[in-house]
C-alpha positions as CSV (number, residue, x, y, z in Angstrom):
1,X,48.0,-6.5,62.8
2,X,49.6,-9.3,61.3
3,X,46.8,-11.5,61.1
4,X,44.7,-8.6,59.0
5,X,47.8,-8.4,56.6
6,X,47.8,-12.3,55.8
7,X,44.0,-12.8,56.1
8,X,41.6,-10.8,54.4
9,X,38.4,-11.9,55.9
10,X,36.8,-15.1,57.8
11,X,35.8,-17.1,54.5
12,X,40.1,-16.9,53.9
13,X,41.0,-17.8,57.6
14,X,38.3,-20.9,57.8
15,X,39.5,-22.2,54.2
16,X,42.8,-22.1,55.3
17,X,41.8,-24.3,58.3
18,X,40.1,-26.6,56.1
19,X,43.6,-26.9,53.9
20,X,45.1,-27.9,56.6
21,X,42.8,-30.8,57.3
22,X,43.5,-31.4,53.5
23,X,47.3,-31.9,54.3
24,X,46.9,-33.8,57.1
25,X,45.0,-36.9,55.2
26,X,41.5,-35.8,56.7
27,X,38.8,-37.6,55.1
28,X,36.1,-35.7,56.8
29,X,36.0,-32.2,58.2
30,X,32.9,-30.7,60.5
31,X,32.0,-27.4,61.0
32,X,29.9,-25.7,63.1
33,X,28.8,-22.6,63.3
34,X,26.2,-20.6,66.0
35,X,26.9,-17.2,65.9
36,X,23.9,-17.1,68.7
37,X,26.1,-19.1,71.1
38,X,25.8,-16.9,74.9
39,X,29.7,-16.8,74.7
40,X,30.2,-14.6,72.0
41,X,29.8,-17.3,69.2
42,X,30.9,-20.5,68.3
43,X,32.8,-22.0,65.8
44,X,34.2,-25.8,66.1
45,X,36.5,-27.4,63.0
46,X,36.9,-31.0,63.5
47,X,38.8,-33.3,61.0
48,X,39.4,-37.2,61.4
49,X,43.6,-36.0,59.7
50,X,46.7,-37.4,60.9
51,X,46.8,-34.6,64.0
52,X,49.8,-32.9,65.7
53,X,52.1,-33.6,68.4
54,X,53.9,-31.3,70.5
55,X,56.6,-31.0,67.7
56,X,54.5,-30.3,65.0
57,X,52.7,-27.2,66.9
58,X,56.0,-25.2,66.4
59,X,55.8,-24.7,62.9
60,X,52.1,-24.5,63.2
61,X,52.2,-21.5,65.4
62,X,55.0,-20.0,63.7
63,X,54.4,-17.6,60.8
64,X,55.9,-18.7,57.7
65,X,57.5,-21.8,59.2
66,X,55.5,-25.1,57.8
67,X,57.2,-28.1,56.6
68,X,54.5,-28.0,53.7
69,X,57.7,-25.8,52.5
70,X,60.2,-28.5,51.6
71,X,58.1,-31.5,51.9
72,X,54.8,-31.2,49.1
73,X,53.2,-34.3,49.3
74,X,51.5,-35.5,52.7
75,X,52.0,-39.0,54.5
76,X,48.5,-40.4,52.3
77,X,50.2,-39.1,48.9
78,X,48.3,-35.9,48.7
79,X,49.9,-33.0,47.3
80,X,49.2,-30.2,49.8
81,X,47.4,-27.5,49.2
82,X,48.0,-25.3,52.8
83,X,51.6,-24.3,52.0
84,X,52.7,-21.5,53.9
85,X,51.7,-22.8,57.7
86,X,49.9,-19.7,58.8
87,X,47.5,-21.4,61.3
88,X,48.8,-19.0,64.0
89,X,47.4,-16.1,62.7
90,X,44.1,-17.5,61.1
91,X,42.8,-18.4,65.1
92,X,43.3,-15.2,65.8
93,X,41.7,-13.4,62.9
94,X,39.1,-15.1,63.9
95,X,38.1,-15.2,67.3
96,X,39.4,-13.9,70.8
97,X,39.9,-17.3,72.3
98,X,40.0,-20.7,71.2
99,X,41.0,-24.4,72.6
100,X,42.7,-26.8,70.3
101,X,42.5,-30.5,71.0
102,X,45.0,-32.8,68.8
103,X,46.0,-36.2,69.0
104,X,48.6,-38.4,67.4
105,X,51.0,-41.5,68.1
106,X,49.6,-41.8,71.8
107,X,49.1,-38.1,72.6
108,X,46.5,-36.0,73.0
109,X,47.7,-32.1,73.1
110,X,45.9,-29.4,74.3
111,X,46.1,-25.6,73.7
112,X,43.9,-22.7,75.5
113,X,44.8,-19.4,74.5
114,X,43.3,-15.9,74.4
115,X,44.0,-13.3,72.6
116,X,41.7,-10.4,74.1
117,X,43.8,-7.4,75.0
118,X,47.3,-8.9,73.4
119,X,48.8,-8.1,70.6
120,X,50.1,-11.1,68.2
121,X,53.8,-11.7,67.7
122,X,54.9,-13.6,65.1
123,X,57.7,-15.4,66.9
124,X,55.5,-15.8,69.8
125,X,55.8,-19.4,71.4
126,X,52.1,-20.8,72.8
127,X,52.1,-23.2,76.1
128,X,50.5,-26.7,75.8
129,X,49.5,-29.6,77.7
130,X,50.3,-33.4,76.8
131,X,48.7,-36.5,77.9
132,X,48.6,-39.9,76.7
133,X,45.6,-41.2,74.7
134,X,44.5,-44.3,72.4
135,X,47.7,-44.9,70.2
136,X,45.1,-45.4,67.5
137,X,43.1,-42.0,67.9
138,X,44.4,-39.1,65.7
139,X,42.7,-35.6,64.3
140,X,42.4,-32.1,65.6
141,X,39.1,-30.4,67.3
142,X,39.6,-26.2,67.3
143,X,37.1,-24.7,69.5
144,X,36.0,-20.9,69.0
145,X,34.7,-18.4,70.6
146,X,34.2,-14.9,71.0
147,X,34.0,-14.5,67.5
148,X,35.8,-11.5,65.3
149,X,32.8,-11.8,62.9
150,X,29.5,-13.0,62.2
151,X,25.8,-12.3,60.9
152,X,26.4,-8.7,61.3
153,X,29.6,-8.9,59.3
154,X,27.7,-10.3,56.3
155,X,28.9,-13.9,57.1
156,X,26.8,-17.1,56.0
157,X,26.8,-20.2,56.5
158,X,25.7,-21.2,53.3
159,X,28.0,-18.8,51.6
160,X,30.8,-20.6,53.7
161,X,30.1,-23.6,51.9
162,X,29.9,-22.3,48.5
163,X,33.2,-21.0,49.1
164,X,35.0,-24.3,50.5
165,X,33.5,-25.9,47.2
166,X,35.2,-23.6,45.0
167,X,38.1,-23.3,46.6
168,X,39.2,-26.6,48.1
169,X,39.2,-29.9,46.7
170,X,35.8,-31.5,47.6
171,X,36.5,-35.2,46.5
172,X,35.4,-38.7,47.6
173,X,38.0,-39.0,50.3
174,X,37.8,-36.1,51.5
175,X,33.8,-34.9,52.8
176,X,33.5,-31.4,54.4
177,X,30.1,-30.5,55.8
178,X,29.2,-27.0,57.1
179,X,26.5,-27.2,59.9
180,X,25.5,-31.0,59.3
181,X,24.7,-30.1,55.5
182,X,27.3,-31.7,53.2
183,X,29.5,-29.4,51.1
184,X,28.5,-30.8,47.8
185,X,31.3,-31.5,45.0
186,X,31.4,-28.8,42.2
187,X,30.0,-29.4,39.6
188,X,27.8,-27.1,36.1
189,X,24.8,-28.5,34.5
190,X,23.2,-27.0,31.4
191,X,25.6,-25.5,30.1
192,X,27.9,-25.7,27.1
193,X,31.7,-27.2,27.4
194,X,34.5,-25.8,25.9
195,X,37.4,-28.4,26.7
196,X,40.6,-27.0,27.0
197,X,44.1,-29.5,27.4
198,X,47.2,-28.4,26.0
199,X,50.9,-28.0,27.4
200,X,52.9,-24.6,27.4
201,X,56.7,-24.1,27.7
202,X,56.4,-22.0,31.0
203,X,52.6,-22.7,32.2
204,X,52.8,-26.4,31.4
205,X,50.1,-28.4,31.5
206,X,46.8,-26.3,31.4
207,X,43.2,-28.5,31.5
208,X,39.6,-28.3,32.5
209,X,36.9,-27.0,30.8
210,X,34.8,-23.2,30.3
211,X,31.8,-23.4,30.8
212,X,28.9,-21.3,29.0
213,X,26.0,-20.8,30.9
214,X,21.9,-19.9,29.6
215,X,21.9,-17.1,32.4
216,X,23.8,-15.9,34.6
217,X,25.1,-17.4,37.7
218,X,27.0,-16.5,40.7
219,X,30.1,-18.6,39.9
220,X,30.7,-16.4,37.0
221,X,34.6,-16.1,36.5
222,X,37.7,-17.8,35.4
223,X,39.0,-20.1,38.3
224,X,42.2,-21.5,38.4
225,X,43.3,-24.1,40.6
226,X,47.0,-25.2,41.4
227,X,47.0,-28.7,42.8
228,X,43.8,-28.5,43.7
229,X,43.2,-25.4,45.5
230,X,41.6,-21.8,43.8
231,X,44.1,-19.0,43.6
232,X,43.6,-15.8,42.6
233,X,40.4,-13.7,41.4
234,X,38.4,-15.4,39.5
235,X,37.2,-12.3,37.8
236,X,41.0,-11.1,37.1
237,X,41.6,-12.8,33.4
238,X,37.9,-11.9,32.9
239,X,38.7,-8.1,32.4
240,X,39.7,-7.7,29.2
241,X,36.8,-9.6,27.5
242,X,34.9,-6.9,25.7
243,X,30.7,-8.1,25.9
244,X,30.6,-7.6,29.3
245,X,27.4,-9.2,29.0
246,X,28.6,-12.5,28.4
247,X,31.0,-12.7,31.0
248,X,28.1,-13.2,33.7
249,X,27.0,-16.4,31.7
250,X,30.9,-17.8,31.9
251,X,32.4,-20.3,34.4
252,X,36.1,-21.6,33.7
253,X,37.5,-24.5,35.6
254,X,40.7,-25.0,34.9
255,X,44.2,-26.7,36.1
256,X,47.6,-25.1,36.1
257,X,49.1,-27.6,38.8
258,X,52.8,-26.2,37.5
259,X,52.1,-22.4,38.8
260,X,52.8,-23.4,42.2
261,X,55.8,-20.6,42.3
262,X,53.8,-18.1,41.0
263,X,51.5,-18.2,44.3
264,X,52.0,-14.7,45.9
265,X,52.0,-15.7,50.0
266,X,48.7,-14.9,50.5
267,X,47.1,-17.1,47.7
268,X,45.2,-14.5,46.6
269,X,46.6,-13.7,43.6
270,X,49.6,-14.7,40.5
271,X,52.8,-12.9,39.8
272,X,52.0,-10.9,36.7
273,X,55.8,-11.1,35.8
274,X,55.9,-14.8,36.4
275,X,56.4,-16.3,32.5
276,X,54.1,-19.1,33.2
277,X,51.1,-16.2,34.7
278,X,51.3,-14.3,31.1
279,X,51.5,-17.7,29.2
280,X,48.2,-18.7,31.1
281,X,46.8,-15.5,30.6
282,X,47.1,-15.7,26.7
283,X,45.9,-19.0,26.4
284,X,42.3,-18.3,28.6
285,X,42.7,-15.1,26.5
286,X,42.5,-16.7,23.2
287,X,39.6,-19.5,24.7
288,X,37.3,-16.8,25.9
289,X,37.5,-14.9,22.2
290,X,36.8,-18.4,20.8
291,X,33.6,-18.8,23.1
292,X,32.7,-15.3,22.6
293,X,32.1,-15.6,19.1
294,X,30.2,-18.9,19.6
295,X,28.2,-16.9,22.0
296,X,27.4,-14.2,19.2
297,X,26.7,-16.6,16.4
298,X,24.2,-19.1,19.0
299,X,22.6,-15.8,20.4
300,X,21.6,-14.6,17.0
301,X,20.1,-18.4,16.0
302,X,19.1,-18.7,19.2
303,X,17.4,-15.5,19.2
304,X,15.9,-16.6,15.2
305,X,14.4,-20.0,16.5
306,X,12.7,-18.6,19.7
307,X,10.4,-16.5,17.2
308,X,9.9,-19.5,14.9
309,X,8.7,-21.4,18.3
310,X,6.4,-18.8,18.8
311,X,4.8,-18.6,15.5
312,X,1.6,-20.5,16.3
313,X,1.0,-17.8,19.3
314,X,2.4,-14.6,17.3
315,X,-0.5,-15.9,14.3
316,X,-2.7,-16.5,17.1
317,X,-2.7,-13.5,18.8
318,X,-2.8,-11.2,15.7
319,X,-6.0,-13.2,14.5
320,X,-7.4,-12.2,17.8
321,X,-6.2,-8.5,17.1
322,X,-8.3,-9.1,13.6
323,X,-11.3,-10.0,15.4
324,X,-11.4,-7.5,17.4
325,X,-10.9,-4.6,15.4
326,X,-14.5,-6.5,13.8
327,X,-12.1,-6.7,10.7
328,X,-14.9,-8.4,8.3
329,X,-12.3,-10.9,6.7
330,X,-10.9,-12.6,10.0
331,X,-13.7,-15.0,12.0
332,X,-13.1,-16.9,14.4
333,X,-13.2,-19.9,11.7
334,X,-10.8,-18.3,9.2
335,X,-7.0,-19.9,9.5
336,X,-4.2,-17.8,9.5
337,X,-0.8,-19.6,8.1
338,X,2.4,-18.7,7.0
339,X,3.5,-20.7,3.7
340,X,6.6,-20.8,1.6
341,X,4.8,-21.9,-1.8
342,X,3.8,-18.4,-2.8
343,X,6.2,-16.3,-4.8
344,X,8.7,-14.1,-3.0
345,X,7.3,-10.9,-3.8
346,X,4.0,-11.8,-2.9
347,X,3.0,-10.6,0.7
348,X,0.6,-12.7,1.1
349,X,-3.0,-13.7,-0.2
350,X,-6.8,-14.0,1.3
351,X,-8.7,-16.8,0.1
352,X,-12.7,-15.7,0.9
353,X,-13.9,-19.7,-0.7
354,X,-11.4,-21.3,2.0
355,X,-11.5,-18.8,4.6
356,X,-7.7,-18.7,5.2
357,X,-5.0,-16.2,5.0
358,X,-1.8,-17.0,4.0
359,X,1.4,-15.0,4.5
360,X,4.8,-15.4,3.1
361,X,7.3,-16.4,4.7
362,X,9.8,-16.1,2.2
363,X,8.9,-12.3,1.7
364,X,11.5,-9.4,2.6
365,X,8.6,-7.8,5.0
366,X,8.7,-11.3,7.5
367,X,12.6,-11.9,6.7
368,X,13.6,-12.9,10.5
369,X,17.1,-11.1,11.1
370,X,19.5,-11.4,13.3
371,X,19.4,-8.7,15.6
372,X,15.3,-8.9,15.6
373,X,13.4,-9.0,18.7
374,X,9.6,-11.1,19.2
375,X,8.2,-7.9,19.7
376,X,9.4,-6.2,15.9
377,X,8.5,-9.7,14.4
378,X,5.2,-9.6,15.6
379,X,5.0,-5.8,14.7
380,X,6.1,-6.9,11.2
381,X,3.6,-9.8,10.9
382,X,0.5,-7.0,11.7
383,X,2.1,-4.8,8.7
384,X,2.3,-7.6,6.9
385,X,-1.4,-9.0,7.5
386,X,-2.3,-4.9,6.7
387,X,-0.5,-4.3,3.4
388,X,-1.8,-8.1,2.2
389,X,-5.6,-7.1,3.0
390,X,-5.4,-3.6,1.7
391,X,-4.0,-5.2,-1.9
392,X,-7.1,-7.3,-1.4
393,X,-9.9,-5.5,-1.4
394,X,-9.2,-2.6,-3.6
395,X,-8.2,-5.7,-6.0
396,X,-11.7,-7.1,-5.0
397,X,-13.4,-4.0,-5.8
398,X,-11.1,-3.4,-9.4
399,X,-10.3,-0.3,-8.0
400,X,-6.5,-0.6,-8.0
401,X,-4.3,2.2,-7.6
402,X,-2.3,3.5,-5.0
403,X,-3.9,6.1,-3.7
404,X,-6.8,3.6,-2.9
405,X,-4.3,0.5,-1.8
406,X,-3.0,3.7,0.8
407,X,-6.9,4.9,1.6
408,X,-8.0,1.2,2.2
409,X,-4.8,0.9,4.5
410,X,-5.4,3.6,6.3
411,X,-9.2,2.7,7.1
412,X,-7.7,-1.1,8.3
413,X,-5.3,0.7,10.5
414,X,-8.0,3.2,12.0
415,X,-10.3,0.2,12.6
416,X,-7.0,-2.2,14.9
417,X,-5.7,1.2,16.6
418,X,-9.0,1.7,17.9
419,X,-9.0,-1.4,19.7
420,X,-5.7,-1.1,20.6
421,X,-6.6,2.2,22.3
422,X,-9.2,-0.4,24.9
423,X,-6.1,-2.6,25.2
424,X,-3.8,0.5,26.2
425,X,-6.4,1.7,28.4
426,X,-6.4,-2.1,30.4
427,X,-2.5,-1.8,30.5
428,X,-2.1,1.6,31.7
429,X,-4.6,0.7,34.7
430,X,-3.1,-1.7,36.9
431,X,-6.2,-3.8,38.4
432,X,-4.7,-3.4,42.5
433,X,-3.6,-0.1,42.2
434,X,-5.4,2.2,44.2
435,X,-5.4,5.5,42.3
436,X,-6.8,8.8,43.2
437,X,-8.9,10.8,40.9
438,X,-6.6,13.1,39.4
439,X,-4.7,10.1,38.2
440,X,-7.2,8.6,37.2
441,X,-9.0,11.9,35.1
442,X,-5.4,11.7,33.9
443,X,-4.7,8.5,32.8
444,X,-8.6,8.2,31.0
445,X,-9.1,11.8,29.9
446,X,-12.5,12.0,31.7
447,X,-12.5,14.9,33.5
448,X,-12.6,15.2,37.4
449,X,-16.5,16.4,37.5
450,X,-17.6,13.3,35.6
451,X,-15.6,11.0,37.8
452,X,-17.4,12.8,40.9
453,X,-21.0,12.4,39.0
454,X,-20.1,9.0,38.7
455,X,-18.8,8.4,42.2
456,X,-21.9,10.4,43.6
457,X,-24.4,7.8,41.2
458,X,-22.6,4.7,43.0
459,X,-21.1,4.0,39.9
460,X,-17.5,4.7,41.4
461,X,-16.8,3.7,44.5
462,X,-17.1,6.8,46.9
463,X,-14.3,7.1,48.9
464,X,-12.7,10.4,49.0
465,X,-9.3,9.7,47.6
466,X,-9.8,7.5,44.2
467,X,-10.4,4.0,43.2
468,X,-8.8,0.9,43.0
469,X,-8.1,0.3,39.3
470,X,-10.5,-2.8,39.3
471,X,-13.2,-0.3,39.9
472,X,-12.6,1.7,36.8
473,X,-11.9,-1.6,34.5
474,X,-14.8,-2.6,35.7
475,X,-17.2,0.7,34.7
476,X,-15.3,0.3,31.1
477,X,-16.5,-3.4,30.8
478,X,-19.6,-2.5,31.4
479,X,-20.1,0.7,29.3
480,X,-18.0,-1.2,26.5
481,X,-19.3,0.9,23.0
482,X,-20.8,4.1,25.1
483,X,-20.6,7.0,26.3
484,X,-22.2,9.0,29.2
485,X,-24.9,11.3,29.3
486,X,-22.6,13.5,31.4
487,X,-19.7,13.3,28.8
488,X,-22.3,14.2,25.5
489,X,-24.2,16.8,27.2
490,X,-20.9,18.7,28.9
491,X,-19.7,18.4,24.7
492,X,-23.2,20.1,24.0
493,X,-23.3,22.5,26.9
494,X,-20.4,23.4,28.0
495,X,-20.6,24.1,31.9
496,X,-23.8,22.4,33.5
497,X,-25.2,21.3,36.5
498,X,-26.2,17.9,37.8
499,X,-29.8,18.5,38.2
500,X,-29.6,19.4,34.5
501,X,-28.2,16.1,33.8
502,X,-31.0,14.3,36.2
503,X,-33.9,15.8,34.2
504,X,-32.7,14.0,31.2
505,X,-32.4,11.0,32.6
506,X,-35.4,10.6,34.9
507,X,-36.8,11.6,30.9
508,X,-35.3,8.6,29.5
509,X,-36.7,6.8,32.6
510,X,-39.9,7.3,32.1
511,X,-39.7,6.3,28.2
512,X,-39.2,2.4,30.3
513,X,-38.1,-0.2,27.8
514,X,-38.6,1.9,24.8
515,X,-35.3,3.4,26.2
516,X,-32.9,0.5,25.0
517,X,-31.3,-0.3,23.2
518,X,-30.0,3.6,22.4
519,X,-29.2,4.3,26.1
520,X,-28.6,2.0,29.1
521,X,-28.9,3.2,33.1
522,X,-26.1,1.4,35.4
523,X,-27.7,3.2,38.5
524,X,-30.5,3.3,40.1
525,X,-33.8,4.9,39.8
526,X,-33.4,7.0,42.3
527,X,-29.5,7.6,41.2
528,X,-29.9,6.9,37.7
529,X,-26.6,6.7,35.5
530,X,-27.1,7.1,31.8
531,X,-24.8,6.3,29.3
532,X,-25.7,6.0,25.6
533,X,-24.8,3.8,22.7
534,X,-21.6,5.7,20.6
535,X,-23.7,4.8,17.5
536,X,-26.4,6.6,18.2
537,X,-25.3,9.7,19.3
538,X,-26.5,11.5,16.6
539,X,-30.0,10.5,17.4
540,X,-29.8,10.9,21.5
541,X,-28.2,14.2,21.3
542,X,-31.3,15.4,18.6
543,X,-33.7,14.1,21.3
544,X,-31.8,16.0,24.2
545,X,-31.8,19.3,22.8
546,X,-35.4,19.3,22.7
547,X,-36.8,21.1,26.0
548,X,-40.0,18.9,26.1
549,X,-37.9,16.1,25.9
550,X,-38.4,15.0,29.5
551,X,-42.0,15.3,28.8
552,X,-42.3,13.7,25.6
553,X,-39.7,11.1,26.3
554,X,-41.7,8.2,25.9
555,X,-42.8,9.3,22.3
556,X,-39.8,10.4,21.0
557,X,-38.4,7.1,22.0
558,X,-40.9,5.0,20.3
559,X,-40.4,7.0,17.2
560,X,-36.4,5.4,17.3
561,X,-37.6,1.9,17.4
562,X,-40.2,2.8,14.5
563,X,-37.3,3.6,12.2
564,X,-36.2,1.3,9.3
565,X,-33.0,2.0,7.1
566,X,-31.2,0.1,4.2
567,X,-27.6,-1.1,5.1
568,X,-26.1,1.9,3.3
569,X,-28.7,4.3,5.1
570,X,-27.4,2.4,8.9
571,X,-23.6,2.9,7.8
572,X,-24.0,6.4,7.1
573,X,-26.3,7.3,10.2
574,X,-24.5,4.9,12.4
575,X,-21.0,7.2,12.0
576,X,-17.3,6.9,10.7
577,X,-16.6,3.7,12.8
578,X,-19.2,1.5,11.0
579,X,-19.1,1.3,7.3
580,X,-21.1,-1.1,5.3
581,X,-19.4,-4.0,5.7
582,X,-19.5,-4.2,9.7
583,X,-22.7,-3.3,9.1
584,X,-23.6,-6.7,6.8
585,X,-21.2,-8.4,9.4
586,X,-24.3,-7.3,12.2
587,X,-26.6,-8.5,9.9
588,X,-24.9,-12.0,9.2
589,X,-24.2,-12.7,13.0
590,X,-28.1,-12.0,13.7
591,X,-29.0,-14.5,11.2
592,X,-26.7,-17.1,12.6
593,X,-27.3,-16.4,15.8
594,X,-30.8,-16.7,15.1
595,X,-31.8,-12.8,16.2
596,X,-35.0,-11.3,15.2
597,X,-34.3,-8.2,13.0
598,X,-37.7,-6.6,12.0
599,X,-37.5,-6.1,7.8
600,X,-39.6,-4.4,5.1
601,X,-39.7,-4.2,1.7
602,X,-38.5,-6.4,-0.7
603,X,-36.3,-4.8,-2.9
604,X,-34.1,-1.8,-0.5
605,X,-34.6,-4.3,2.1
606,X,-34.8,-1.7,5.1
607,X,-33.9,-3.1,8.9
608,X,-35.5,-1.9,12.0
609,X,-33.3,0.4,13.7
610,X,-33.8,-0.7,17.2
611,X,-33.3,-4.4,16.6
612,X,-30.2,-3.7,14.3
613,X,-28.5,-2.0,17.5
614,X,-29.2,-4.8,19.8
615,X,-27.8,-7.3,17.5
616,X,-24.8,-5.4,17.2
617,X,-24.6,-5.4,21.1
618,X,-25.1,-8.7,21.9
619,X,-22.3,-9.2,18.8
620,X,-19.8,-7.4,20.5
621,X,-20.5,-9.0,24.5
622,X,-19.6,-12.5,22.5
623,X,-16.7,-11.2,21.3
């Protein structure tokens, strides 16, 4: 059909409509749309232009035949932007019948037509009624309906206006509005301008502006506008710029009112041969390569200042990481800066008298470069923070060498991954997932047994299929530091059975208070659910192994809070993860926290066992 061959979809047809109104001195244009309308849709154009009489409906109707052809500028000194009079054909791409209403010098001319059934002619003549009016009214009303498209088809109303905006001249005299809401004039707000005014030889004058966006927008593309009106693909003279990245951040506005015969007869596109076409298309050829390389340059400083913003949170967050790896040099009063005074191949130094650390900035290791990401920067800062308190202490203890700078290191790095290994645990577990058991036994290690005894002591819930995540995150929180009496004896035994596990703990039960603080029950008396310090394990899993333990419970237990040990005796019987100085860190926060810890002697000072283990628990809940 011709109209499909002209006319490439609705958005085209309506636009084309709109020109018209353009040409015809409209100041103000209203559309409607309803595609809910009980006869087949509805779609009303109504412009306040200089309207049509009977004469000027033959060129109106007739394809190709507009007087837009000869004469280029309107009656109001517009230059006109419909050219090629193909209203004919855009009624009937658009609907199956329609009734147009115009009026001008006295007249008011009426056409009805339907198109259902009948195939369009080109040369086809269309019958109309005339009567006289009010000499002073003037405009043209198109009524729609039975609509060739519509919400099924993908077409939007708001989309409709986006489109007039870009591709029609929205100006002060002339308003277009799209269901009552105004079709606002274009117009790109944080964004950076790149200017462009220059004449050519066959293009001639070429001027606007390219825009370069923070993100991404919809409008991306180059658009070009010939006395006003869009031609062309926008995305067309955007092919050829290699960061394809980029090109979704760039919006080009730009006027090339001298490419009028260039115009295929559709609009939608230039003549490639034309000598004006490949002028235009070097010149927004060489602009783009010119804001591409600003684009490289401003991402890589861009990219450099965004981590200098963040350095107060990346220092912040990697004291934190210090504190919780119980890293004996990092409180929460210590300061961590980064300074330029020291020299540049200084890491960084640890000032004990001041309590600060200090890392330099100027130092290869925390060189920001251009391609870095936050995440590598902060990873450097850590490596930074490890190499600086390794040199540290082996240089406090005048013990340096590099096998004991790379021993010391290593010990650091055991002590952060460990609590990195809780964090992993919280991010693997999403908090509203609901997760069934073999995931879970997957994602934590336990195995599926344990999870069962746990579900069966009300410590999971009980449903049949899993757990929310919460559930788990929860049981962690609450056993932070310890592990279960299922978990140690299943190491110990191998295969067991649950009554095996319930006669150790109804054993531990029965030793009442003098249980804690070496092992904790989060069930219930009748359900109990034992789970026993990590530090201690040594001690518990002696005590287990005895078969009069159940009987003997409460003794055995007493003779646990009986014992006494020096620091160096707690940090060897306490295991690898706490060495002497974690050990004095205990010690420290008891005294400041104002914890009893049970002494004796006066040179060895030895500390009660039981009392040292609480302290260090109610050290780590503050944390």
């Amino acid at each position: 059909m011709i109209s499909n061959l002209v006319l490439t979809n609705a958005y085209v047809a309506i636009v084309e409509l709109v020109a018209n109104a353009y040409d015809a001195d409209a100041n103000n244009v209203k559309i409607v749309y309803n595609p809910d309308h009980p006869d087949g849709g509805l779609l009303k154009i109504t412009d306040d232009g200089l309207g049509m009489t009977p004469e000027d409906l033959v060129p109106f109707y007739r394809l190709g035949d507009s007087p837009k052809l000869e004469e280029r500028v309107s009656p109001g000194g517009r230059v006109c932007i419909g050219k090629f009079g193909v209203g004919t054909i855009t009624l009937h791409s658009l609907a199956e019948r329609y009734e147009l209403v115009t009026r001008k010098n006295g007249l008011e001319t009426r056409v009805v037509e339907e198109f259902k059934g009948r195939t369009l002619k080109s040369t086809e003549e269309v019958p109309h009624t005339a009567v006289k009016t009010d000499p002073k009214a003037q405009g043209t009303e198109i009524t729609m309906h039975g609509l060739r498209f519509g919400e099924d088809t993908d077409f939007k109303a708001g989309r409709l206006r986006r489109r007039i905006q870009l591709d029609l001249p929205v100006l002060p005299d002339f308003h277009v509005s799209v269901n009552d809401e105004d079709v606002k004039t274009l117009s790109i707000t944080n964004a950076t301008k790149f200017v462009i005014d220059k004449h050519w030889k066959h293009l001639g004058h070429l001027y606007g502006a390219i825009y370069l966006a923070g993100r991404a927008t919809h409008m991306a593309g180059m658009h070009i506008y010939v006395n006003g009106r869009r031609v062309g693909d926008p995305q067309s003279l955007m092919m050829h710029l290699q960061q394809r990245g980029i090109a979704k951040c760039i919006v080009g506005i730009l006027h090339a009112n001298d490419l009028e015969s260039a115009i295929s007869f559709d609009r939608t596109k230039f003549s490639e041969d034309h000598k004006g076409y490949r002028q235009l298309h070097d010149a927004v050829s060489q602009a783009l390569a010119k804001v591409a390389q600003y684009y490289r340059v401003r991402s890589v400083t861009s990219r450099q200042d965004k981590i200098r913003e963040s350095m107060d949170f990346f220092l912040g967050k990697l004291k934190k990481r210090c504190i919780d790896a119980n890293l004996e040099e990092v409180q929460r009063t210590t300061t961590v800066e980064l300074t330029t005074t020291l020299p540049r191949r200084t890491i960084g130094v640890y000032n004990p008298g001041k309590n600060i650390v200090l890392l330099n900035e100027n130092h290869a290791a925390l060189f920001i470069g251009p391609g870095q990401t936050k995440a590598q920067y902060e990873a450097a800062l850590l490596h930074a923070f490890v190499d600086m308190l390794a040199e540290h202490r082996i240089g406090a203890k005048k013990q340096i060498s590099c096998r004991n700078f790379l021993e010391e290191k290593e010990k650091i790095w055991r002590q952060i991954n460990k609590i990195d290994s809780d964090i992993a645990l919280q991010e693997r577990i999403h908090p509203m997932i609901f997760y069934d058991w073999k995931d879970i036994a997957k994602i934590t290690g336990k195995s599926e047994d344990e999870l069962q005894y746990l579900k069966a002591r009300n410590v999971l819930p009980r449903e049949a299929e899993g757990a929310v995540g919460q559930a788990y995150l929860d049981l962690v929180k609450k056993t932070e530091g310890m592990i279960s009496l299922y978990s140690l004896m299943a190491d110990i035994q191998g295969a067991l059975c649950n009554w095996e596990i319930d006669c150790v703990s109804f054993g531990f039960l029965k030793a009442g208070k003098l249980a804690q603080p070496f092992v904790k029950n989060i069930g219930t008396r009748k359900k109990p659910c034992i789970f026993i310090e990590r530090a201690c394990v040594k001690d518990i899993t002696e005590l287990i192994e005895d078969e009069e333990f159940e009987n003997n419970a409460k003794a055995r237990m007493q003779e646990l809070h009986d014992k006494y040990f020096t620091v160096p005796q707690l940090a060897k019987r306490l295991g690898e993860d706490i060495d002497i100085q974690q050990v004095s860190r205990v010690l420290d926060y008891a005294r400041k926290s104002s914890i009893e810890i049970r002494q004796q002697g006066e040179k060895g000072v030895k500390f009660n066992y039981a009392d040292f283990l609480t302290a260090m628990q109610l050290m780590r809940k503050s944390r």
